[in-house]
N, C-alpha and C positions, 0 to 999 in steps of 0.2 A: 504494500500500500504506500509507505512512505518509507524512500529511501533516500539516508543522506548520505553526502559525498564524504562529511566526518565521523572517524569510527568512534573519536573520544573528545571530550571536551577541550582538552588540551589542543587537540590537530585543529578545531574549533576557533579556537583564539588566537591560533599562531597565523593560520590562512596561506597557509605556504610559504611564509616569509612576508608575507604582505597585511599580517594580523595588525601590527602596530598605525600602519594607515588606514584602514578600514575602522578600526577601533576609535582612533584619533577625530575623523571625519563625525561620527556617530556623537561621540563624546560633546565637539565644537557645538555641534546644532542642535544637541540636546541643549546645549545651557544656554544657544543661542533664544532658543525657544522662551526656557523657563526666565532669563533675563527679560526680554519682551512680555511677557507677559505681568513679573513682579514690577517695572515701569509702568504698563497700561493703567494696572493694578492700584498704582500710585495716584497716576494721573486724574484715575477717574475719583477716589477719596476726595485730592485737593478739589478737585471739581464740586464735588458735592459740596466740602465746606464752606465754599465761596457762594453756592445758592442757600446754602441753609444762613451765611451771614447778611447777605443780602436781603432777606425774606425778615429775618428777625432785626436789621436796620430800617427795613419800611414800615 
């Protein structure tokens, strides 16, 4: 049914030699990701504050 090309988790990681870029790659755009999203994250709080100051100055 499902057959993979690595026999053990180790052959897994290394990638034929090519594990540490593969890895690396993955790595970058995860935290690319989770950084973009802890900024949005941010963005949109300050946002809220500045209508909740707003609302409660009028």
């Amino acid at each position: 049914m499902f057959n993979s090309e690595f026999k053990n988790l180790n052959e897994l990681l290394e990638m034929g030699g090519h594990g540490i870029y593969v890895w690396s790659v993955y790595l970058i755009g995860i935290s690319i990701i989770a950084i973009s999203f802890l900024v949005a994250k941010k963005r949109i709080k300050a946002v809220q504050r500045k209508i909740k100051f707003k609302n409660a100055s009028s």
